[in-house]
N, C-alpha and C positions, 0 to 999 in steps of 0.2 A: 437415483444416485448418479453423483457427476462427478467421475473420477480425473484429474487434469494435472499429470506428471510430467517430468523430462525425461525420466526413464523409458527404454526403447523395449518390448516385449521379445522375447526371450527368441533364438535361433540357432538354438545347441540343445534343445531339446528336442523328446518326442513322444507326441500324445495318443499318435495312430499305428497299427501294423499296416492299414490298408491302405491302397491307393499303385498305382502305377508304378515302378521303380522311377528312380531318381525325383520324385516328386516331393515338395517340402511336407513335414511329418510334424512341424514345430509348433512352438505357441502362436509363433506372430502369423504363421500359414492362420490357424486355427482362428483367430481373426478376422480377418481379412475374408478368409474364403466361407465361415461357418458363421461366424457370433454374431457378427453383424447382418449378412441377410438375413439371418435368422432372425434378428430383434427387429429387425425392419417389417418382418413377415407377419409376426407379432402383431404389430401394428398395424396391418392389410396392405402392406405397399413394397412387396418385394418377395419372389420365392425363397425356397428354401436354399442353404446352402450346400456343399460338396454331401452325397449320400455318406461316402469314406470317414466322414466326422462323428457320425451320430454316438459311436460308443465312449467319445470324449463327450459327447453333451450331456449321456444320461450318467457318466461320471459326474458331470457336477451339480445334476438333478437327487440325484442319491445325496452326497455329500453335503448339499444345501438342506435336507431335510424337508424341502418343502415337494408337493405334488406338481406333477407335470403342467397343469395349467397353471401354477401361480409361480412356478417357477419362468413360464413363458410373457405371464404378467411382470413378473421382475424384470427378464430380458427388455424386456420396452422399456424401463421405466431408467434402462441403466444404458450411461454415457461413459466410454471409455477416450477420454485423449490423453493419447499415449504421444513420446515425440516433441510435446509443446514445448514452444519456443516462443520467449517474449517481444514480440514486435519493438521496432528498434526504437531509440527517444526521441527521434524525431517529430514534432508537433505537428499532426494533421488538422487542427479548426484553429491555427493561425498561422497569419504569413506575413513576417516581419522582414526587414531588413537588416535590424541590430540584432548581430548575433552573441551577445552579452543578453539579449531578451529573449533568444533564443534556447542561449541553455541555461536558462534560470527555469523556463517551461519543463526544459528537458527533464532538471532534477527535482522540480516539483510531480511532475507525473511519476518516475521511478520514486519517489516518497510515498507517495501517495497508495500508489500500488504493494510498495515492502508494508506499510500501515495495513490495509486490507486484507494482504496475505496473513499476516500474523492473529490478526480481529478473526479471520475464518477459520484458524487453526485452533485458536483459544476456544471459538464458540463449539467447534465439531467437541472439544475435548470437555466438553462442560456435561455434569454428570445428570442433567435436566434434557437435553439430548433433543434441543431446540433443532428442527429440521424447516422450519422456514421463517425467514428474516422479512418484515416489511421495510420497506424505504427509510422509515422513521426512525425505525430500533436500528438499525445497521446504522445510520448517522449518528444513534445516541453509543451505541458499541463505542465507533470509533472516535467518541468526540469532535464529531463533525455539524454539528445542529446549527451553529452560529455562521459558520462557512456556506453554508445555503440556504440561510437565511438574510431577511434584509436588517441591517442594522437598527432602522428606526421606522417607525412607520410614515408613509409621507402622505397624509390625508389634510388637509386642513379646514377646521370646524366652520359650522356653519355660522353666520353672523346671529349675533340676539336681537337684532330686529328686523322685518320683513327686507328680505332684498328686494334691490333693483338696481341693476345694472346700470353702471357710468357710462351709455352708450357712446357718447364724445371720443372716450380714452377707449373704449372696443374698437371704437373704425378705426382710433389714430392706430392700434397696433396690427389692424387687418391690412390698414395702408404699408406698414411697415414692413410686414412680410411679406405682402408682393412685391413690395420696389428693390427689397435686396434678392439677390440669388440663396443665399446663408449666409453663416458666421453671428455673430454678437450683439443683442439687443438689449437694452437697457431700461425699466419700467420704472422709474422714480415718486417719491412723496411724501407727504409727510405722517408721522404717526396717526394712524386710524382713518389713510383716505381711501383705506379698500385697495390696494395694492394686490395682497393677495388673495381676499375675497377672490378680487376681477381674472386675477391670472388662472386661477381655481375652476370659478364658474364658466369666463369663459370659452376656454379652451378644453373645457372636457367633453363636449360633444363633438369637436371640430376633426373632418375625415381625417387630417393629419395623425401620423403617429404619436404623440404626449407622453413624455417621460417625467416626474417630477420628482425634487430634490427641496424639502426644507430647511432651510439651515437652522429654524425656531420655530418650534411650533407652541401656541399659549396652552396658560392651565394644568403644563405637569410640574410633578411636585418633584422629578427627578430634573438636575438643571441638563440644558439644553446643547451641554459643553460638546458631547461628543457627537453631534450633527454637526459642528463648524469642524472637526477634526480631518484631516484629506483624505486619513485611513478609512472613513466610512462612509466618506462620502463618496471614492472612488470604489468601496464595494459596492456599494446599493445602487450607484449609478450602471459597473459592470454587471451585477448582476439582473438590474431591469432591464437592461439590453439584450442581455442572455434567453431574458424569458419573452422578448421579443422575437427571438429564431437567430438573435446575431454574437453564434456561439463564439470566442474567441479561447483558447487555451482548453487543454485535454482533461486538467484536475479544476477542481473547486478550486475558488478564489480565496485567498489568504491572506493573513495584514502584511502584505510587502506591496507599500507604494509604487515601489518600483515597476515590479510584476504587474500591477495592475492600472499600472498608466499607461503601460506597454499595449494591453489587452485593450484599454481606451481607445487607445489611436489606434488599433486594427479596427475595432466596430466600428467609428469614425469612419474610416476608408469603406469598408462595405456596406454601412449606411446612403455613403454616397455611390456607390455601384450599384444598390437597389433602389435610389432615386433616377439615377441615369437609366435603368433599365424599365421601372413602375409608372415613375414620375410622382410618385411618395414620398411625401417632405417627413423630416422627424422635427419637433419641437424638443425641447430639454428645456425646464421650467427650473431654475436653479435663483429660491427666492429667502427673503430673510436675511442678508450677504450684513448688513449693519450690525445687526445680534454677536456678527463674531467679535470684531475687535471690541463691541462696548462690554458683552458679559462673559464671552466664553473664555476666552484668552487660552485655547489649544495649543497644544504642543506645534502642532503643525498645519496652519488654517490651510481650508480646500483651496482657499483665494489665488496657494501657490503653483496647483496645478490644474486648473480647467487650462487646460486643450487653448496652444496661440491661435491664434486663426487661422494662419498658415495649414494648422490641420485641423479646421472645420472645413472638411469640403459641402459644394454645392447641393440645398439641397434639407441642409442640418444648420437649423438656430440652438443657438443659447440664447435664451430668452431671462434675462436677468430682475432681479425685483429687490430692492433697496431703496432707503430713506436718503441717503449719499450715494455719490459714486468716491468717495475721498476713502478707500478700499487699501487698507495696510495688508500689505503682502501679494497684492494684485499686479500678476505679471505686467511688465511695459504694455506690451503688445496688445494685451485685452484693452488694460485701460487707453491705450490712444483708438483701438477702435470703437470704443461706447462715445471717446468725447467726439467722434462725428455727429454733428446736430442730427441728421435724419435717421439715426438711429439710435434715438433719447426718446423716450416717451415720459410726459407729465400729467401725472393723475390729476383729470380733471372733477367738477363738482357734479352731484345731483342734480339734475332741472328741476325745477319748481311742481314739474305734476309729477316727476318722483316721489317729492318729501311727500306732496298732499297723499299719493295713494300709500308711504309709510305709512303717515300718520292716521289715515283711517285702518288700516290692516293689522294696526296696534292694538287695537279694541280698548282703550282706555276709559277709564269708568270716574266722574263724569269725560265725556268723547269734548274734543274741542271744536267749538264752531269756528266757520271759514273764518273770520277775522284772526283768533288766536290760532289757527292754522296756519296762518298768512303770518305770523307774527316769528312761530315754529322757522319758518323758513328763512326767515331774514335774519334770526337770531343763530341757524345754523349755518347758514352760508351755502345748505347743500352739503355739507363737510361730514361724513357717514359716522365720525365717532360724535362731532359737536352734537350730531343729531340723535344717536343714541343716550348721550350720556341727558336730555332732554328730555327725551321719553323716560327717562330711570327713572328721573327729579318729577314728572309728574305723576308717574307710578306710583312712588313712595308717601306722594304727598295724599293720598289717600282725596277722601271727598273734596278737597280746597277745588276752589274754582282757578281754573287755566290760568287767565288773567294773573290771579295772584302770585302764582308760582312763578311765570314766565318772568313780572316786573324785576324778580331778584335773579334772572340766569344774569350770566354774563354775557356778551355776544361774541362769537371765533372771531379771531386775526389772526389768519394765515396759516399760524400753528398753532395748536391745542396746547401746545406749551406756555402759549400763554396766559391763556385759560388759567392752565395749572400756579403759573405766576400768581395770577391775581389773587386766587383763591388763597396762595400761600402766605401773601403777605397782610390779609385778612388774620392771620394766626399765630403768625411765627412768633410773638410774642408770648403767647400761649404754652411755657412751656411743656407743662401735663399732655395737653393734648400732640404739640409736637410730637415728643420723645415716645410716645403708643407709635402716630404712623410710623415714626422710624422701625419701633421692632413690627410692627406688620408688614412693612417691606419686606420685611427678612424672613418670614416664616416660611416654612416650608412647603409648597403646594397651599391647599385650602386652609383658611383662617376659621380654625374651631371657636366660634360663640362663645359658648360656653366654658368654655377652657380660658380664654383671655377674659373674660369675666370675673373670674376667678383671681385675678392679681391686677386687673385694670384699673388706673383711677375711673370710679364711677361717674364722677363730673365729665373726664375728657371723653368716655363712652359715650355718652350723653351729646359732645358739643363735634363729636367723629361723628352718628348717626344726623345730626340734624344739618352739618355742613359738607361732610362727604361721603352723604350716602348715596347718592348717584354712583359713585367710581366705583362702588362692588358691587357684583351679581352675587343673590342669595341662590344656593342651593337649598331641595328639598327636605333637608335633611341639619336646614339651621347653618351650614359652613359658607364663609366668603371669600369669592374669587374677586381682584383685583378686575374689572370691567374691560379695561387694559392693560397690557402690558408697561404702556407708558407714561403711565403712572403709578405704577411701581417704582420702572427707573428714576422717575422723577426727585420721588421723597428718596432712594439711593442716594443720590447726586448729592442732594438739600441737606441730608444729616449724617452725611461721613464725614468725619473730623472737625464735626460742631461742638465745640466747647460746652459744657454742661446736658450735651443729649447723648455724642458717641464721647469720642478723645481727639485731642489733635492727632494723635499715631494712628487713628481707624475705629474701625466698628468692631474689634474684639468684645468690647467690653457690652455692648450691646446683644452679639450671640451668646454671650459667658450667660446673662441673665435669660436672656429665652430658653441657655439650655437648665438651670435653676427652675426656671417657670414649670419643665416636661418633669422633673426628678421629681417637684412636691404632686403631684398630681397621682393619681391612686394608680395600685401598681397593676389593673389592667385597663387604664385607657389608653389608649392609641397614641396621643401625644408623648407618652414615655418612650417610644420609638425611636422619637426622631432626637432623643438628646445628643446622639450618639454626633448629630449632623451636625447639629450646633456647636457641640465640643471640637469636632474638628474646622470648623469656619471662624473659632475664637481663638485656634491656633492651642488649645487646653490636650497635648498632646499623650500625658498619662493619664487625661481622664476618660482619654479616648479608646485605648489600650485597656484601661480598668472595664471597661461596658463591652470591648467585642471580644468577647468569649464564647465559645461553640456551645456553651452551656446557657448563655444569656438568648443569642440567636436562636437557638432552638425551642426553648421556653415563648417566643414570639413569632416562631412560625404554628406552633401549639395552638394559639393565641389566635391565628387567624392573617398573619400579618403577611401576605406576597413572597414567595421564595425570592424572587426578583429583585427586590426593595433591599431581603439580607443580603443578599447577594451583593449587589451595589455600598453597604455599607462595610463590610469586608473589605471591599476593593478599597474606601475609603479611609478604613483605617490603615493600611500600608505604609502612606507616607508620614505619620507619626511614629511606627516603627522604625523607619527608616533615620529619624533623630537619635531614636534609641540605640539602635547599632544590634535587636533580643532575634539572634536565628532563630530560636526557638519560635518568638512569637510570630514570628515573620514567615515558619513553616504551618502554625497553627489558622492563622488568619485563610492562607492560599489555598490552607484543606477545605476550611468554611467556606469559602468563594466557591471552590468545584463540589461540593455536599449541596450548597443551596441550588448551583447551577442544574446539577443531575436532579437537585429532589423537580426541581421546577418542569425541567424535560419529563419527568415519569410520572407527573402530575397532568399532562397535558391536556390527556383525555377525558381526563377526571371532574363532572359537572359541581366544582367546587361552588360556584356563587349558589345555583339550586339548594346544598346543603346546608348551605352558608342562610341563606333567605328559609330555609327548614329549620333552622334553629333559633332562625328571628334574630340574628345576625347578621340587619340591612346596609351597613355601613362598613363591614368587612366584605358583605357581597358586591356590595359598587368596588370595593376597593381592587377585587381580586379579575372584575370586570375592565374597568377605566381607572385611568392613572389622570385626573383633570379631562383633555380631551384627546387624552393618548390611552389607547384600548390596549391594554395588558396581556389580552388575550386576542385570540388570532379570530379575524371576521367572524368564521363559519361558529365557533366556539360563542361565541359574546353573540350572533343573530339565535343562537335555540336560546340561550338565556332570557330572551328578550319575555319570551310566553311566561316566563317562571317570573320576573316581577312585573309582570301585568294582572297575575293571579297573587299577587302578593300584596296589590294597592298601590302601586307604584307604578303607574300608568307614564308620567311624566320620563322616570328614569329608563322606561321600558323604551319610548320615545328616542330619548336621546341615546340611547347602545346603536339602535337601530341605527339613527343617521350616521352613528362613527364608523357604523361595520358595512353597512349598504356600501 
């Protein structure tokens, strides 16, 4: 027991006849002179205390009802601070200059600490008479899970076909770190030239410190919005610093940019203090920066607050990665230091015995002999997506001979976009088959098979698989992911406000039917989930309201569906309420948002995919594992899952958890 009061022990009383005249007789004597060596004694590390005490001690050996030795065991076990006084708000693990950032710390830490207090008061008084708290549960007590944790995971997946490093563009950025002291790098290219493959691979073994920040990561089905947001990217960034040893501020991190830009620019400073002292550079890999203004469109892109230069000291790169540097909302400062040429970097190509050793490492069935290797390579340019989406196409084409397939690629120029050009104007005419990819752009995460089967023209099925079946990767499990990203964007681009595919006003009317497509669909497949996404992306504001109900949500977390997913779709019904002006629904949704959040936290431990893969429920257990190539669940969690679908038959799947969580 840990008693920790401000009250002062008592010295108007008296506990003893015995002892010397004028000597204290009180509680606080009692204290001081008995309790305490006494419990220290206890514990073999101090005599006893005054003899004069002893008939107050076996007072409260009697009165405690318990036996002399377990009363002596109590004594150890029991902390009295009496007196306590809370150390004043002054911030010890930061040292700012702006004292506006100084007491915004101040009255964050006394919040933080009234929170706590009250959390430990609630839980002594709970009739369950919990006496030890782990880390975990005490963060879930206090609703604190999300504050020490990272907002997004920043892993980035491996490529689908064999790597190999753009050695060219390695040295040009090896060159570039040694020539500058620190401050601001730039890593530019064009869609799928290994941008951040390279920044990924090769920078993760390098003795430098590596901090990394994605602002998009492919393949998840939740959009990528709130990685370009500043609020989260200035926590994940503070808090990888944190777990670096470069504490800043006394309480957990919070959504106040302010505060934690504040906290930026201290690490910053002591980053470079332990350069000048180590001679230990940090890297800060802060890549994807394009993604924000083309899909995110944030409240507040990060763009506005990465750190001017001024305060990167020596020592500390930003090591940047985008398709442009032509950056809306990117401070002066950054951008005039990227456009100094020797600190631009441009992703160069494959060499020639790159592709060759892709293309054998591909195992391609029939394998291509040197000529059509030779051919592979000049038709890619070296270009890592032109060359994958190459290997797709002769994937797909099953036994045809090399030769055959390669005569109808197209060859890259420059950009893969043009590629995507060619191909498109192959089709556009095509209505049927257009107006599909349009709503496959648009689907949510993985493209269910058989579910668009189901309302597809059969013909454009048909004339989609034979013309652009290269641009999806099939999963095990039948569902297609978009190959790339940028091709996705593409068909975005092609059939927004295309007359007879979306509307000249937008693609409302194109999610209004996706979400149509999820409602006929039987009322437990998984695509009925996501109507709810699509009603709100068609702007269908009561039908959005109609479908999020605590009573619908729950029936689909029953179901098998991610606390996380309802969770997220809660939050997205708001701003339809918010047309409406319903408090009520507007209290009812905020309840659902923290029910799904708490079920998801107290779910944590809980080996759901196992159960999930035990009832033969293989596509809820990927689900509840990986979100595309963003793992749901926390490394340690998603690596023991890995053994349960290896013994499941799902070798492939067991595979890929692994590489997300290693």
């Amino acid at each position: 027991m840990h008693l920790v009061t401000n009250d002062r022990p008592s010295t108007n009383d008296s506990l003893t006849d015995a002892g010397a005249p004028g000597e204290p007789t009180h509680f606080a004597a009692f204290l001081a002179q008995h309790w305490t060596p006494r419990a220290a004694e206890a514990a073999g590390a101090a005599p006893h205390g005054s003899e004069r005490w002893r008939s107050a001690w076996e007072t409260l050996v009697r009165a405690s009802g318990l036996a002399e030795a377990e009363f002596e065991r109590f004594a150890r076990d029991c902390r009295l601070d009496l007196e306590y006084t809370l150390p004043d708000d002054t911030p010890r693990s930061i040292v700012v200059n702006d004292s506006l950032a100084t007491a915004r710390e101040a009255a964050a830490w006394r919040e933080d600490l009234d929170a706590l207090n009250g959390a430990l008061f609630r839980i002594v008084a709970e009739r369950q008479g919990r006496v030890q708290l782990s880390r975990d549960e005490l963060l879930a007590e206090l609703g604190w899970r999300e504050r020490a944790e990272f907002r997004s995971r920043h892993e980035f997946p491996d490529p689908t076909i064999p790597y190999r490093e753009i050695t060219d563009t390695a040295r040009d950025l090896d060159a570039a770190l040694a020539r500058h002291p620190g401050g601001y790098l730039i890593l530019l290219g064009t869609p799928g030239s290994g941008k951040s493959t390279l920044l990924t691979r090769t920078l993760r073994y390098r003795t430098e410190r590596v901090v990394r920040y994605y602002a998009y990561v492919p393949d998840s089905a939740e959009p990528n919005a709130r990685r370009g947001e500043s609020v989260n990217f200035l926590h994940d960034l503070v808090l990888a610093l944190d777990r670096h040893g470069f504490l800043a501020g006394d309480a957990l991190a919070r959504p106040d940019v302010d505060l934690l830009a504040s906290r930026l620019r201290e690490q910053l400073r002591r980053l470079g203090e332990d350069y000048r002292a180590t001679g230990r550079r940090t890297l800060i890999v802060v890549d994807g920066l394009d993604h924000i203004a083309r899909e995110q469109a944030p409240t507040r892109p990060l763009l506005a607050d990465l750190p001017v230069p001024g305060q990167v000291p020596e020592g500390v790169y930003f090591v940047l990665g985008s398709q442009t540097d032509q950056l809306p909302g990117l401070q002066f400062e950054v951008a005039d230091q990227i456009e100094e040429p020797e600190r631009r970097l441009q992703m160069r190509r494959l060499s020639r015995e790159s592709v060759v050793a892709v293309v054998s490492e591909a195992r391609l069935a029939p394998a291509p002999d040197a000529e059509e290797t030779e051919r592979i390579f000049v038709l890619s340019d070296g270009h890592p997506l032109a060359l994958a989406y190459i290997l797709n196409k002769l994937r797909s084409a099953g036994p045809a001979p090399a030769a055959e397939v390669l005569a109808h690629v197209e060859p890259f120029r420059e950009r893969i976009d043009a590629q995507y050009v060619a191909h498109w104007q192959q089709v556009e005419s095509d209505r049927s088959l257009v107006r599909l990819l349009a709503k496959l752009a648009r689907i949510r995460g993985a493209v269910d098979l058989a579910w668009v089967e189901e309302w597809a023209d059969s013909e454009a099925l048909y004339r989609l698989h034979t013309r652009f079946g290269h641009y999806f990767r099939r999963e095990p499990d039948g569902r297609l992911h978009f190959f790339h990203n940028s091709f996705r964007v593409f068909l975005l681009q092609r059939t927004r406000a295309l007359p007879g595919v979306s509307s000249v006003r937008g693609d409302a009317a194109l999610f209004r039917e996706l979400a149509e497509h999820c409602a006929a669909a039987p009322d437990d497949h998984p695509v009925r989930w996501d109507e709810l996404f699509y009603r709100a992306e068609a702007g269908d504001h009561e039908g959005v309201l109609a479908m999020a109900s605590q009573e619908e949500f729950r029936r689909q977390f029953m179901a098998g569906r991610p606390a996380e997913q309802i969770e997220s779709d809660a939050i997205r019904a708001l701003p339809a309420d918010e047309e409406r002006g319903d408090i009520v629904a507007f209290a009812r949704l905020v309840l659902s948002a923290a029910e799904f959040a708490q079920r998801r936290d107290n779910l944590d431990d809980v080996p759901l995919s196992e159960l999930l893969l035990a009832l033969g429920q293989t596509r809820a257990a990927v689900d509840h594992i990986r979100d595309g190539n963003r793992l749901e669940a926390d490394p340690q969690t998603a690596l023991e899952a890995c053994a349960a679908f290896e013994m499941a038959g799902m070798p492939d799947e067991a595979e890929r958890i692994f590489a997300l969580a290693e």
